[in-house]
C-alpha positions, 0 to 999 in steps of 0.5 A, a space after each residue: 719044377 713042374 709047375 715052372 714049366 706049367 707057368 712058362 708054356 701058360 705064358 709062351 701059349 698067351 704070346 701065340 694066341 695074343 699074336 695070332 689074335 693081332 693077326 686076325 685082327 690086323 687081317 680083318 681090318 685090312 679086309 675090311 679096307 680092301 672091301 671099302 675101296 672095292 666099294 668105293 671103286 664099284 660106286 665110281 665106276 658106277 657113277 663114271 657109267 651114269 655120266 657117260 650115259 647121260 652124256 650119250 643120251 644129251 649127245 644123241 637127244 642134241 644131234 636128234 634135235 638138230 634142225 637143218 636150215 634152209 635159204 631162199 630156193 632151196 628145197 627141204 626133203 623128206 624121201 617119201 613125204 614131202 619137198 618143200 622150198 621157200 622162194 622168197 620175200 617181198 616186203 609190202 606197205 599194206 596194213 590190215 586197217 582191222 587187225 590189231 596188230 601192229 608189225 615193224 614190217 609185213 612180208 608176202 612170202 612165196 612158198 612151194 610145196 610137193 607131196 611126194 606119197 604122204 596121206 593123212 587120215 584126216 587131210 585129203 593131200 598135204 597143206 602146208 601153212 606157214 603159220 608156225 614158229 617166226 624169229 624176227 631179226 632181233 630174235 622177237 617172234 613173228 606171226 601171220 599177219 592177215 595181209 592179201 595174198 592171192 595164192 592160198 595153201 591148198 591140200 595137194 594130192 600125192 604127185 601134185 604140187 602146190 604155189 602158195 603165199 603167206 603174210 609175215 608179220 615182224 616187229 623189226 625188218 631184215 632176214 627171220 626165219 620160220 621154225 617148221 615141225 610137220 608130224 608124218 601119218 606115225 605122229 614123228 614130228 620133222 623138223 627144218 628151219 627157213 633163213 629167209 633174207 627179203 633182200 635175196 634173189 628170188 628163186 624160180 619154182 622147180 617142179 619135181 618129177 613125181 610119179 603118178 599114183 595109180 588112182 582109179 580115173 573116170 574120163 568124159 562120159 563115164 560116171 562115178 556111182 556111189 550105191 544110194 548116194 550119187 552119180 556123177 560124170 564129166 560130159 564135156 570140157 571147152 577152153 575159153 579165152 575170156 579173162 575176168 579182169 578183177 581177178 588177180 589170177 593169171 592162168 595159162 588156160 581155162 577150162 569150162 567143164 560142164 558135169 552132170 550129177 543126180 541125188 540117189 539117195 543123199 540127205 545132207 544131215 545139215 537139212 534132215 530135220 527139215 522139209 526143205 529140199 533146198 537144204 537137204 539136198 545133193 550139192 557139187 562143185 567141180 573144184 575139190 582138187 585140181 591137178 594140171 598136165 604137170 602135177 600143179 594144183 589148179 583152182 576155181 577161176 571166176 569165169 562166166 559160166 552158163 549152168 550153176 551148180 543147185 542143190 537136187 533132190 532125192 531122185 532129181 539131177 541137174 547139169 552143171 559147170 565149172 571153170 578152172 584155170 590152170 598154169 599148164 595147158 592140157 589134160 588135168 584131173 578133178 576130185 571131188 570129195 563128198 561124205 555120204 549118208 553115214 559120214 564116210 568120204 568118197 572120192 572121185 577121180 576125173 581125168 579130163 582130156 582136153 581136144 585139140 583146139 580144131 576139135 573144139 570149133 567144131 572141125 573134122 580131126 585128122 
């Protein structure tokens, strides 16, 4: 009997220790189920995560890349940098008979540019060329064509303005567009692109009302020293009324401004391996940068001059003049840009008043 009992609670404890065993093993399978889909749900949240991270850096790479365009007189501004306005295209029949080009259709582009406080490290001002990124109407690239122009892209000063002019060379005629990147003094490139339709209205040039730049100035009769280099000064100025007749140029005044400069030291490193005075010599011009009564750039005008400019010896000193036109009657300002002995840059900066025109023949002012 005993042993039956023993039989009957050995078998009974099989059942309960084979049914406990298939629980644990159908818990740890369910286990392991729910831990693959915890798994599986974790990797595609993960993966849903990195697409919609992909996706905001594509969105946000796409609006960073975003080029704003422009048309003919209207004016692409970056606060504090610079404004620049296209005002519009002329086609021209001249061919450069040296150039190997051979473009469907050449345009004289007017362009304007204003500095509104950006410096370069390298550059004395802002210049702006159009020698960047040009789509023809049937999206073959463009390029500057060396065609005659008469107005040159100069580097203009904070607070000034500049006109300037550039050939376009296209394969096919009709409206291109220039593709501009200007990089700031942080190296951040800006971006902006110039519908330009040759058959739009041209577009007057605006001039901006930007503030002067607190520059130290020399006016007539005071000298700008550099310790062992130079000295310069503005000893007088004179409007003429004389027009060179082969310049293409039309200034509204032009100005004779007589100078003086003497050689304290400077050796331009050009001659210094030579005797020769007339190469290592102080040499200055009165056309750096010209800045007229309303903030646009002047230039060297090819007027009939008395005292050229020469190159001075170390002690010597010379009299000298220069003539400028200007689009804006009345006082400007003269840079000159020089490097001494070392290689650093100096500027000088002449403020030039003009006298009332009795003044200058001579009568008594009032």
């Amino acid at each position: 009997m005993k042993r039956k009992i023993a039989a009957a609670f050995a078998t009974g404890l099989s059942v309960v220790l084979l049914a406990s065993c298939g629980v644990k093993g159908m818990t740890g399978i369910a286990d392991e189920e729910t831990k693959a889909a915890d798994t599986v749900s974790v990797a595609e949240n993960e993966a849903d995560s990195a697409v919609q991270k992909t996706e905001a850096k594509a969105e946000k790479k796409e609006e960073e890349e975003k080029v704003e365009e422009y048309r003919i007189g209207e004016a692409w501004t970056e606060d504090g940098l610079w404004s620049i306005t296209m005002l519009g295209a002329t086609l021209t029949d001249e061919r450069n008979e040296y150039s190997d080009l051979a473009p469907g259709a050449v345009y004289v582009v007017d362009y304007a540019y204003s500095n509104l406080g950006y410096e370069d490290s390298i550059l004395d001002g802002l210049y702006v060329s159009l020698d960047q990124e040009v789509i023809d109407s049937a999206g073959e690239k463009g390029y500057l064509y060396p065609g005659t122009i008469v107005d040159y892209p100069e580097s203009a000063p904070v607070g000034a303005t500049c006109k300037a002019q550039a050939c376009i060379g296209v394969a096919n005629p009709g409206t291109f567009t220039i593709n501009m990147t200007i990089f700031d003094k942080a190296m951040k490139p800006h971006r902006a692109a110039f519908v330009i339709d040759p058959d739009s209205e041209k577009a007057e040039m605006a001039l901006p009302n930007i503030e002067q730049p607190d520059v130290e100035t020399y006016e007539i009769g005071e000298t700008w020293v550099v310790d062992g280099q130079w000295a310069v000064a503005v000893t007088d100025v004179t409007e003429t009324e004389d027009r060179n007749e082969f310049e293409d140029k039309n200034p509204a005044a032009v100005y004779i401004v007589g100078y003086d400069y003497k050689n304290d030291g400077y050796q331009d490193t050009y001659g210094e391996d030579t005797d020769d005075s007339s190469l290592n010599g102080l040499f200055i011009t009165m056309d750096d940068q010209i800045v007229d009564s309303q903030g646009m750039m002047g230039y060297s005008y090819a007027g009939a001059i008395e005292h050229q400019p020469v190159i001075v010896s170390l002690g010597d000193s010379t009299h000298a003049q220069s003539c400028i036109g200007v689009e804006h009657p009345g006082d400007f300002r003269v840079s000159v840009i020089l490097y001494d002995n070392k290689g650093d840059k100096h500027k000088g900066t002449f403020l030039i008043k003009v006298p009332p025109k009795d003044q200058e023949d001579g009568a008594p002012s009032e």
